[in-house]
Structure formats: C-alpha cells, structure tokens
C-alpha positions as CSV (number, residue, x, y, z in Angstrom):
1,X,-28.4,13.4,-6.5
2,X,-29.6,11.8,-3.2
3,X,-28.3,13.5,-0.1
4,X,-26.2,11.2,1.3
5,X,-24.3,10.1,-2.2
6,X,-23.1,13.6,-1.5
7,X,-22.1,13.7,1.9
8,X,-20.1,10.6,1.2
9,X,-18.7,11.8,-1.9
10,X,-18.1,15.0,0.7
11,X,-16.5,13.3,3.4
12,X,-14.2,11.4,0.8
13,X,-12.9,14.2,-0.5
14,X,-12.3,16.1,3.0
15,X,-10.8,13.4,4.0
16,X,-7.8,13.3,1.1
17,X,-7.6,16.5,1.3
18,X,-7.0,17.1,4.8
19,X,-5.3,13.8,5.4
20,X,-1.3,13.9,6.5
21,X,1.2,13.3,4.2
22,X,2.2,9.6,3.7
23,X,5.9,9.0,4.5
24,X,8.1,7.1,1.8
25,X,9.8,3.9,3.7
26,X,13.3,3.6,3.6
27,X,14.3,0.3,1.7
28,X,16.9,-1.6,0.7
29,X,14.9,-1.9,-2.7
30,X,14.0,0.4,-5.8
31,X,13.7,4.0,-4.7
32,X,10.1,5.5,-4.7
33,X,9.4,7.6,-8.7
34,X,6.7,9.8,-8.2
35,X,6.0,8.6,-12.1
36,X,5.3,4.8,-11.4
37,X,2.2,3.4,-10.4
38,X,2.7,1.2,-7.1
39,X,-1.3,0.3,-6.9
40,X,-1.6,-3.1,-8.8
41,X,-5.2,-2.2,-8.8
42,X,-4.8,1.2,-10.3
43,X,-6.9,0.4,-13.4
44,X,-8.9,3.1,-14.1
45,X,-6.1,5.9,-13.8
46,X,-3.1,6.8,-11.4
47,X,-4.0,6.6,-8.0
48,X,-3.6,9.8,-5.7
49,X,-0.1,10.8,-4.5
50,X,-1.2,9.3,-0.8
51,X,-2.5,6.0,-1.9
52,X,0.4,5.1,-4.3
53,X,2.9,6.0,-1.6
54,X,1.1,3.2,0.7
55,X,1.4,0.8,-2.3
56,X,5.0,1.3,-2.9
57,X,6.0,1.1,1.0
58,X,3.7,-2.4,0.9
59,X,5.4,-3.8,-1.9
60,X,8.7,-2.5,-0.5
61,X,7.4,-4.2,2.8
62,X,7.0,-7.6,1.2
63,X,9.9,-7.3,-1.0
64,X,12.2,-6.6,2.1
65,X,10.9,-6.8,5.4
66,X,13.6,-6.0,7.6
67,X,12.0,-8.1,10.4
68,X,8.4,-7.3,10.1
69,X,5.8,-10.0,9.3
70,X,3.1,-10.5,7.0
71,X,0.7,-9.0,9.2
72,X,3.0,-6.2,9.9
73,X,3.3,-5.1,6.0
74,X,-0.1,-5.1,5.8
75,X,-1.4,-3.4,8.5
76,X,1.2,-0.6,7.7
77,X,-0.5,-0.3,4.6
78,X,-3.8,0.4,6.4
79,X,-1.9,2.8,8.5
80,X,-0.9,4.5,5.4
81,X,-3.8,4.6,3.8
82,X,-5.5,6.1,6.5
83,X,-3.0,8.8,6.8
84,X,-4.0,9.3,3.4
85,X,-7.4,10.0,4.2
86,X,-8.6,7.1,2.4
87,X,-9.8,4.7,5.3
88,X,-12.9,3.0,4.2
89,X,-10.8,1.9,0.5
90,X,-7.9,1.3,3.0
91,X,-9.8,-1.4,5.0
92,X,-11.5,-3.2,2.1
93,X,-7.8,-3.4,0.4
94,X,-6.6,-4.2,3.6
95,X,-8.8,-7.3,3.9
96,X,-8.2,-8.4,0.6
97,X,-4.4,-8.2,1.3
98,X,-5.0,-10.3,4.5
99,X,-7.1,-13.0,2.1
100,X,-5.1,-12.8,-0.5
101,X,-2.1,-11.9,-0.3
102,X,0.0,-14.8,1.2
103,X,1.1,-15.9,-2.5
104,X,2.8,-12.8,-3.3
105,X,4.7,-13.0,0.4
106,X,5.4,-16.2,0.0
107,X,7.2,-15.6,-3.7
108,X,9.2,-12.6,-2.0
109,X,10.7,-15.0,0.6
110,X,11.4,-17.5,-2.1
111,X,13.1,-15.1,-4.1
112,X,15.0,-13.9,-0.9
113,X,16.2,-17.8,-0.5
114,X,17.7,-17.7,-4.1
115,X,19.3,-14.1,-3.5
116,X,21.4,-15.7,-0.8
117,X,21.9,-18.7,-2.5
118,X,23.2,-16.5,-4.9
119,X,25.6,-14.8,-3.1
120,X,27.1,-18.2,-1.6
C-alpha cells in the first residue's frame, strides 16, 4: 500500500479516536436512541457514534430550530462533525447540505405551518 494511503487512513483514524465527544442537542423533538441511524447516507453500515450524533442534532436542527437559520443548522453540523474527528467527510457533507439541502428545510417549515394551524 502506497505511503500516503496510509498516513491518511492514519490520520483518519487518530482523528476519531482522539476527537471530543459530540453533545446530543436538546429538542423539543424525538429523543436521541443510540439504536437509530440519523445519517441518511449511512448506506454501507451504521455510522460511528460521533457522526450519527451530528446527524440527529441536524435533523433535530431542521425539524425545530428554536431561532437558528438554515445556515446555522448546518454549520452546527460541521462543528459536530469536527468534534468528531471527522472534518474532511464533515466539509464535503457540509457542502452538500448547503447545495442541497433547502428542500428538506423548506418541508420542515411547511410542516411547522400546518402544526399551528393545527393547534388553532
């Protein structure tokens, strides 16, 4: 194996394993399971503890904000992601949230305006 496959493959795996623990954020929403898989990307198996946290705490961004924008959901999920020693995956999700993501936002908010409707 070439050299530096390994030292990235290295420096991957320092990284998660030295990396802080990810904080769960407190929501008005479905309580984090450490079962679930969060990561709607998780295809190939269940992502690490770190990683899945930061997709729960997105989607539990999105689902209620509290306040916070778009922009601040997902840069929070960078910020997690980094604390989970995954930065280099973090910033390539990251900018695929930021591309992609505005549909899913904008069906949260929807279903927020039918909540309260709802409860009228």
């Amino acid at each position: 194996m070439k050299p530096i496959i390994l030292a990235i493959a290295f420096a991957s795996l320092a990284g998660a394993a030295f990396a802080n623990p990810v904080p769960v954020t407190n929501t008005t929403k479905a309580p984090f399971k450490e079962s679930k898989v969060y990561c709607n990307d998780a295809v190939m198996g269940k992502p690490s503890k770190g990683e899945n946290i930061a997709c729960y705490n997105h989607d539990a961004c999105y689902s209620d904000p509290q306040g916070r924008s778009r922009k601040d959901c997902d840069e929070g999920y960078l910020a997690d992601m980094k604390r989970a020693g995954l930065e280099t995956i973090g910033y390539v999700k990251f900018k695929a949230l930021r591309e992609w993501g505005k549909a899913a936002w904008e069906k949260c908010r929807e279903h927020d305006k039918q909540e309260a409707a709802n409860k009228n």
